[in-house]
ZATIVEX-592111 format. One line per field, with one value per residue (C-alpha): residue in three letters; x, y, z. Coordinates in steps of 0.2 Angstrom, whole numbers, plus 5000, padded with zeros to 4 digits. Last residue first. Example, Ala and Ser with C-alpha at 12.3 -4.5 7.8 and 13.67 -1.06 7.14 Angstrom:
code <- (SER; ALA);
c1 <- (5068; 5062);
c2 <- (4995; 4978);
c3 <- (5036; 5039);
***
This chain:
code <- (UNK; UNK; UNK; UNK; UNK; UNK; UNK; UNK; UNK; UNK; UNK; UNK; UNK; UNK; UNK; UNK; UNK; UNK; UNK; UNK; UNK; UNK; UNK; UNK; UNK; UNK; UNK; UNK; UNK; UNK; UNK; UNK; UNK; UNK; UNK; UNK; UNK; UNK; UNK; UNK; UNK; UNK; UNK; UNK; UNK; UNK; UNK; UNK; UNK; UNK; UNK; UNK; UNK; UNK; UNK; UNK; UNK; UNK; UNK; UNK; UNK; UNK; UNK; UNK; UNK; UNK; UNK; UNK; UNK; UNK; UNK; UNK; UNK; UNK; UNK; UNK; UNK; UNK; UNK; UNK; UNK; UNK; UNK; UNK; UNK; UNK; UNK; UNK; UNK; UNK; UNK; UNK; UNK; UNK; UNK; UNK; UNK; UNK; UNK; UNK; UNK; UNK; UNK; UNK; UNK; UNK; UNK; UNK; UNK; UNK; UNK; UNK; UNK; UNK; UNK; UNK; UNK; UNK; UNK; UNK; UNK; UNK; UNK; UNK; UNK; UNK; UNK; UNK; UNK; UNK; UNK; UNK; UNK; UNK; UNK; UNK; UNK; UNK; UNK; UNK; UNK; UNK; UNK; UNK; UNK; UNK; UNK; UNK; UNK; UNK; UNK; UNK; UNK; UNK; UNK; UNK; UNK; UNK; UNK; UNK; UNK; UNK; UNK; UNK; UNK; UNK; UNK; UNK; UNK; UNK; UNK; UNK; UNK; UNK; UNK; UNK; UNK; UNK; UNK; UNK; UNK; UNK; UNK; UNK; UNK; UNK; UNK; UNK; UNK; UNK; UNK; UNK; UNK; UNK; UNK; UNK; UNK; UNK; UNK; UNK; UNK; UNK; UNK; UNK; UNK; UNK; UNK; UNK; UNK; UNK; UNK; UNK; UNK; UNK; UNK; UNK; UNK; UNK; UNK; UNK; UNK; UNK; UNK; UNK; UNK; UNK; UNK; UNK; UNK; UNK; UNK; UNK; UNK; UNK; UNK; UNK; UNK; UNK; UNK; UNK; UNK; UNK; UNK; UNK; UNK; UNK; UNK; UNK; UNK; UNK; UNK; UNK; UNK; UNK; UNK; UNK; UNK; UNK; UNK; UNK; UNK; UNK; UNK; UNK; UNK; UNK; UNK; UNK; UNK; UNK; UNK; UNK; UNK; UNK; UNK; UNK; UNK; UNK; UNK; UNK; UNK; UNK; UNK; UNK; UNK; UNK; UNK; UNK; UNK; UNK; UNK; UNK; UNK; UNK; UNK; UNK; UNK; UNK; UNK; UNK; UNK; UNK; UNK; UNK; UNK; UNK; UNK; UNK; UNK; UNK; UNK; UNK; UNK; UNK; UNK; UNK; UNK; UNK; UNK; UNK; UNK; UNK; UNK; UNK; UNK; UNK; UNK; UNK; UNK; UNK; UNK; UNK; UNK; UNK; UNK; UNK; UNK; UNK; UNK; UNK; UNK; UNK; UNK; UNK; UNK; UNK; UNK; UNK; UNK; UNK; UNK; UNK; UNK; UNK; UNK; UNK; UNK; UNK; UNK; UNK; UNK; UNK; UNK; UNK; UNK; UNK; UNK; UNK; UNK; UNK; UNK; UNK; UNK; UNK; UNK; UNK; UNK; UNK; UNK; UNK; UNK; UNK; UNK; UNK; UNK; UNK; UNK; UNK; UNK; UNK; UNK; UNK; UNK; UNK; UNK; UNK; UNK; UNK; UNK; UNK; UNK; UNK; UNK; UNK);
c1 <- (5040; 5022; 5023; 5026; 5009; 5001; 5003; 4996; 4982; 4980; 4981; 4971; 4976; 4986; 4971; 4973; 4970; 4961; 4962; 4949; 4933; 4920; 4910; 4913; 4930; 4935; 4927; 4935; 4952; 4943; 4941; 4959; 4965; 4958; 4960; 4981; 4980; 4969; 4982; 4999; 4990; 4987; 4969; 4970; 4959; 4949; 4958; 4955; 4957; 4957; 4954; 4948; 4945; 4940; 4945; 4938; 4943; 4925; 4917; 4928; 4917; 4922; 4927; 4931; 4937; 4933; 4941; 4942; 4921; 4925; 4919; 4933; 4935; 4921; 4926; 4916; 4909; 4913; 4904; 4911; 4927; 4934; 4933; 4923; 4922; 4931; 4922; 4905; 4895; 4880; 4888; 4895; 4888; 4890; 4898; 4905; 4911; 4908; 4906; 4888; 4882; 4890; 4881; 4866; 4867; 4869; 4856; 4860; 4875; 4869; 4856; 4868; 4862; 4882; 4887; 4898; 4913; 4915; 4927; 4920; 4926; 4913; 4918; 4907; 4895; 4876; 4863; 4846; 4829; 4827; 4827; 4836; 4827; 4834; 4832; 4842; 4858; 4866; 4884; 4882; 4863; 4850; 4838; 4819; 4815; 4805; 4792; 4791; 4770; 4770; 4786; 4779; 4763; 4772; 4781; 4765; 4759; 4776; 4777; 4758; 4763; 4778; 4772; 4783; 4797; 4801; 4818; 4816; 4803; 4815; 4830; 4819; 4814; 4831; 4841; 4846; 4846; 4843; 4838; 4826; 4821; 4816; 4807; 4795; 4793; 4785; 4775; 4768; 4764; 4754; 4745; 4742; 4734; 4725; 4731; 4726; 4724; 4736; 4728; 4739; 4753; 4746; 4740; 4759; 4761; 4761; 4745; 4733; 4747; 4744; 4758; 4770; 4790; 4803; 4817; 4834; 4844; 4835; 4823; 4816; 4801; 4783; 4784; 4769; 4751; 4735; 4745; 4741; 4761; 4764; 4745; 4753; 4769; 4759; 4750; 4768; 4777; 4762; 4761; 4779; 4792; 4806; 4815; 4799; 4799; 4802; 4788; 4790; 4779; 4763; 4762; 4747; 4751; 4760; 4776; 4788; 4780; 4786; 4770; 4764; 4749; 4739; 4721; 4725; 4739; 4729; 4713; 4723; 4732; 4713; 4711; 4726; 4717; 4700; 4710; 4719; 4721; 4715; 4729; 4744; 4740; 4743; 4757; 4764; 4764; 4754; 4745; 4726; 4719; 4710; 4721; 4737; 4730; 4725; 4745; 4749; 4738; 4743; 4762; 4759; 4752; 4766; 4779; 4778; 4783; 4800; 4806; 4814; 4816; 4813; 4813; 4812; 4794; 4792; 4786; 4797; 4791; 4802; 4800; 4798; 4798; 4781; 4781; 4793; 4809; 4810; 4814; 4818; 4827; 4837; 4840; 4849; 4857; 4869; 4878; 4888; 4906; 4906; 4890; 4888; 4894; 4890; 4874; 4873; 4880; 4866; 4854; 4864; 4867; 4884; 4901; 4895; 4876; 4866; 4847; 4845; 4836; 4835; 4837; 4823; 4819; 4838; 4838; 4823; 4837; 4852; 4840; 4835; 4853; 4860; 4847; 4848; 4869; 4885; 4901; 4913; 4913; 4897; 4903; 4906; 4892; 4891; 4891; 4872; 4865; 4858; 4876; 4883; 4869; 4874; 4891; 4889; 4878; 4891; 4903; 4894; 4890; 4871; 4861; 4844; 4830; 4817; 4799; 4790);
c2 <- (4924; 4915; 4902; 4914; 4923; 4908; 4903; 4921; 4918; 4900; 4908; 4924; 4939; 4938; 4932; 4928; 4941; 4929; 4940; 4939; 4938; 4930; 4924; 4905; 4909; 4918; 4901; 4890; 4901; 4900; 4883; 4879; 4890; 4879; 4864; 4868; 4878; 4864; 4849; 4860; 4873; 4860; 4855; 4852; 4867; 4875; 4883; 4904; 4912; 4933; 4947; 4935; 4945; 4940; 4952; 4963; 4977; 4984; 4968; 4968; 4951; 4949; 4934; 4929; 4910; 4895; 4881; 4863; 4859; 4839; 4826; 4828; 4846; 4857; 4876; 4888; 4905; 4922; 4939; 4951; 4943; 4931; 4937; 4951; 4963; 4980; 4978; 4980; 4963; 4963; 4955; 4943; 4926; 4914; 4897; 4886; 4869; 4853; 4847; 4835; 4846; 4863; 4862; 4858; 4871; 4882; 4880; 4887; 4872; 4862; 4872; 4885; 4902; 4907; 4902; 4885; 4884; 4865; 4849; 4833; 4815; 4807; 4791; 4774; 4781; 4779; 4784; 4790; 4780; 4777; 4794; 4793; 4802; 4809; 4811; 4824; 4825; 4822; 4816; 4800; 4799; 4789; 4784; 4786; 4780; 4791; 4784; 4766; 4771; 4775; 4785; 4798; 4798; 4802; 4816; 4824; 4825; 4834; 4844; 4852; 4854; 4865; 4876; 4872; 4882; 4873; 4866; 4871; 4857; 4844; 4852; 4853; 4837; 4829; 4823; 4813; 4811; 4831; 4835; 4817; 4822; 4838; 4832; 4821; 4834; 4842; 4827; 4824; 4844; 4842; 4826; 4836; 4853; 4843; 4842; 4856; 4847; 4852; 4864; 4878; 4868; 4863; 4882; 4888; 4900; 4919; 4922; 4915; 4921; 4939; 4948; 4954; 4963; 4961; 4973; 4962; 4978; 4983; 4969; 4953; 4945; 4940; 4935; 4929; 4937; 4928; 4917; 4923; 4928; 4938; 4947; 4952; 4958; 4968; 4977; 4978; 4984; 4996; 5001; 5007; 4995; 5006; 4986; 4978; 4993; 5010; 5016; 5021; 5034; 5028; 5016; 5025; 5023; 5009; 5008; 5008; 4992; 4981; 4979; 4967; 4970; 4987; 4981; 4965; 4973; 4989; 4977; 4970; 4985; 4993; 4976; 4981; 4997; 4991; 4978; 4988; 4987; 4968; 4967; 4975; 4967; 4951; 4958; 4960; 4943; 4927; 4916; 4913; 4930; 4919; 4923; 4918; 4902; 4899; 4905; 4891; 4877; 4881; 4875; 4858; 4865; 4874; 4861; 4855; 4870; 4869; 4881; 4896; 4907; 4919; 4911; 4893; 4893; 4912; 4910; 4912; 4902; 4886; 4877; 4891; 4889; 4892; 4905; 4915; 4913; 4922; 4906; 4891; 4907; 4914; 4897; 4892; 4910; 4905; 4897; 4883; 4880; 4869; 4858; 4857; 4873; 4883; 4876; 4881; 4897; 4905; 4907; 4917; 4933; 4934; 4942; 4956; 4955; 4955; 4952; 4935; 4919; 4903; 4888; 4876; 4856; 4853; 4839; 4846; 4861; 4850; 4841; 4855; 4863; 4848; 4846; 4865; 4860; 4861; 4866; 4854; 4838; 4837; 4837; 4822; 4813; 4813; 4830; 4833; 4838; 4819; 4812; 4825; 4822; 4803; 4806; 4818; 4803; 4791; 4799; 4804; 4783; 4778; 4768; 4762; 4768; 4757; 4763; 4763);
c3 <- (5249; 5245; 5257; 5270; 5263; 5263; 5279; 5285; 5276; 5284; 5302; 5299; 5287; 5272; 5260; 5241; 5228; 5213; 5198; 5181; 5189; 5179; 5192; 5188; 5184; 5201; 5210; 5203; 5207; 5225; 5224; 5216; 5232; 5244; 5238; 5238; 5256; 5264; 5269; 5271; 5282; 5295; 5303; 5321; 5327; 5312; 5297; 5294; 5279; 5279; 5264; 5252; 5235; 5220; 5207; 5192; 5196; 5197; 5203; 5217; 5223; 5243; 5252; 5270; 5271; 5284; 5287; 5289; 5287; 5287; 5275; 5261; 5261; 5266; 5267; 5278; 5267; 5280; 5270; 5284; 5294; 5305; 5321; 5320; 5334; 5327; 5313; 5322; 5321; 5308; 5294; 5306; 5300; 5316; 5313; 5328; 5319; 5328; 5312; 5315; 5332; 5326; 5309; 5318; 5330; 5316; 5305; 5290; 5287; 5275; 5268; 5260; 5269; 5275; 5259; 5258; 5249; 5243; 5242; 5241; 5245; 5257; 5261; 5269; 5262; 5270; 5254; 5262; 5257; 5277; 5282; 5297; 5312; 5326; 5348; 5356; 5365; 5350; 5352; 5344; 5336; 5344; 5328; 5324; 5307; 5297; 5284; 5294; 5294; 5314; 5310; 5298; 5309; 5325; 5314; 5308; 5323; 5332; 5316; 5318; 5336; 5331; 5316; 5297; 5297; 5281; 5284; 5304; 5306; 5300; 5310; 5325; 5325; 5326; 5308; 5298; 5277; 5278; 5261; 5260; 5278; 5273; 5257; 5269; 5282; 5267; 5262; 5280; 5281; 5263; 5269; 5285; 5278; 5266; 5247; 5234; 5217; 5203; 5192; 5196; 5193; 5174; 5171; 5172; 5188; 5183; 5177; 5190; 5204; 5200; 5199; 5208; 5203; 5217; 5217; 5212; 5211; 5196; 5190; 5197; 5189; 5190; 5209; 5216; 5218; 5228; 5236; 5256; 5257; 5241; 5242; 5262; 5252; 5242; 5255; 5264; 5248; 5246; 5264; 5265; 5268; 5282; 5284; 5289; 5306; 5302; 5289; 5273; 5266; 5254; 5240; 5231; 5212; 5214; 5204; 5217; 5224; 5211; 5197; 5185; 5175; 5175; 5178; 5190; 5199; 5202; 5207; 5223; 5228; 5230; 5239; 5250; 5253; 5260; 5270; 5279; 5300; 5297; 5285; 5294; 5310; 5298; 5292; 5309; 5313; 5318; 5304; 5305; 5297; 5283; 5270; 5281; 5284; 5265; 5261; 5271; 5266; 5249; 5253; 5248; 5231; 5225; 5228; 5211; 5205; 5213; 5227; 5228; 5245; 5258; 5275; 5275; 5265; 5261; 5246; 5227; 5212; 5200; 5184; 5173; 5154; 5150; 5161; 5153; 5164; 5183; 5193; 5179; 5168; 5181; 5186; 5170; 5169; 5184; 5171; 5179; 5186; 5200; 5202; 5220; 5229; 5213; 5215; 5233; 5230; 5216; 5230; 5243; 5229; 5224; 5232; 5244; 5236; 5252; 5247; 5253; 5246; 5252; 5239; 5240; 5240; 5241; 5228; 5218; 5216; 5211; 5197; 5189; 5189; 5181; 5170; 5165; 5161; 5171; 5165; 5163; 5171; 5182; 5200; 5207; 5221; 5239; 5240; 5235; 5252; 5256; 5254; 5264; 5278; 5276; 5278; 5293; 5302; 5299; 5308; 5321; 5324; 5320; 5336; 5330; 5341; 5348; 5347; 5363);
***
């Protein structure tokens, strides 16, 4: 029996802060390619989501970092010539963007779903047809890279997989096997495949493909550098990575001193510190958090280190929200204090936040400043000439005494 270190809450929310990029300043001015480079390798991915209310998910977390940057920088490391790219899309914690040199560690994955391993619709998809994903196949290798609109033979939409028709899932099923990857985005952000061979730079593909295991040790590896501390779940979760090849992996993580195990306060579940992770004695950052920013994704562990209850309500009837549509929390110092819905009027040109809501025991007095200099920050870093500040929930409704 291994014995388990004792870390106080407190300490375990500094060192997941630390380990998220927030122990640290924000480069002054705007931030650079290095910055951006080094921000991403930090996280290990960046999710991606299609809902475009104020930006799309996988620009946040660098804003949330680095302050002002050009979100051009990633644009070019994701979608770039390939010469230049430093990043691919898989479906790793859902939809997302990873560096290069992650490729191989996920190859074990896309061989599982190639040989009909993986669960899902897509694979039912694949054994119903193979003939005519294959014919998808060669019309990406003869007529270069394609988004499903431009196949030749792409079929109705169906109802399920968000009404795909069976060129999107054909292709799709390519995506998740490895045998195409994203060329580009274009349009409203539509996927556009290729084949992988010509996509990824000749240096990754060359890299040797490591075992199922050494991969899955290195992945849990990079969740734990992300995370600092954290249970099984939260390490497995980071990758989605399958349940007894995480339990294995784990016991082989701590058998070598990899993972230390550790009794957290307040968790009722066993954790493991990584033991490279940075322990602050103070955390001063201040940050608005996208729903899908990997610090607080996984909600039971952003209620277990904030004690913050954070559900995303894009899907909740108007009438049933509490706190709004597109809701980004607000990290000042080392606590989530608040929470603020916002909303791009690209059109106008304004930022809107149409409520702003402060947890129990925090005063108006100690968040309104910070808050507004993030959202002005955050006006400027997308270009948004009026900041329309919020008259609905408690700290809105502060404001707006303040402002009479």
């Amino acid at each position: 029996m291994v014995k388990r270190q004792r870390v106080s809450a407190a300490a375990a929310r500094r060192i997941a802060l630390a380990a998220q990029g927030f122990g640290i300043e924000r480069p002054d001015g705007a931030a650079n390619l290095g910055h951006v480079k080094r921000a991403v390798d930090r996280l290990g991915l960046l999710q991606i989501d299609s809902v475009n209310v104020l930006t799309r998910a996988h620009y946040l977390p660098l804003f949330s970092r680095l302050g002002n940057y050009d979100s051009a920088h990633l644009d070019r490391l994701a979608w770039g010539r390939k010469s230049r790219r430093g990043l691919f899309e898989f479906w790793a914690h859902e939809a997302s963007l990873l560096p290069l040199a992650s490729q191989p560690l996920l190859r074990w994955r896309m061989e599982r779903a190639a040989a009909g391993i993986s669960k899902g619709g897509l694979q039912t998809f694949a054994r119903e047809k193979a003939a005519y994903i294959e014919e998808v196949r060669r019309e990406v290798e003869d007529r270069g890279p394609l988004a499903a609109s431009d196949l030749s033979t792409a079929g109705p939409k169906r109802g399920p997989w968000w009404g795909w028709n069976d060129g999107k899932l054909a292709l799709e099923w390519l995506f998740f096997a490895g045998i195409v990857t994203t060329a580009t985005r274009r349009g409203a952000f539509e996927r556009v495949y290729d084949l992988t061979e010509r996509v990824l730079p000749a240096s990754i593909q060359a890299l040797p493909t490591p075992s199922p295991e050494e991969a899955q040790r290195e992945l849990l590896r990079l969740s734990a550098r992300a995370l600092g501390v954290a249970t099984e779940f939260d390490l497995r979760d980071y990758y989605r990575l399958p349940v007894a090849d995480t339990k294995a992996r784990l016991a082989e993580l701590v058998e070598a001193g990899e993972l230390l195990p550790v009794e957290v306060e307040g968790w009722n579940r066993p954790a493991y510190l990584d033991p490279a992770a940075r322990q602050p004695r103070r955390i001063e950052a201040r940050a608005l958090l996208a729903p899908f920013d990997p610090l607080v994704w996984e909600r039971d562990r952003t209620e277990r280190i904030f004690d913050f209850f954070y559900r995303i309500e894009i899907y909740t009837p108007v009438a049933k929200r509490k706190h709004g549509y597109y809701v980004l929390p607000f990290l000042l110092g080392d606590r989530l204090v608040g929470r603020v819905d916002l909303k791009a009027d690209r059109a106008n040109s304004k930022l809107l936040a149409p409520a702003a809501h402060l947890e129990a025991g925090v005063e108006a007095r100690d968040v309104s400043v910070p808050m507004r200099e993030e959202l002005r920050l955050m006006a400027d870093w997308l270009g948004l000439d009026e900041l329309v500040l919020p008259r609905a929930g408690d700290l809105g409704r502060a404001w707006s005494r303040m402002s009479k």
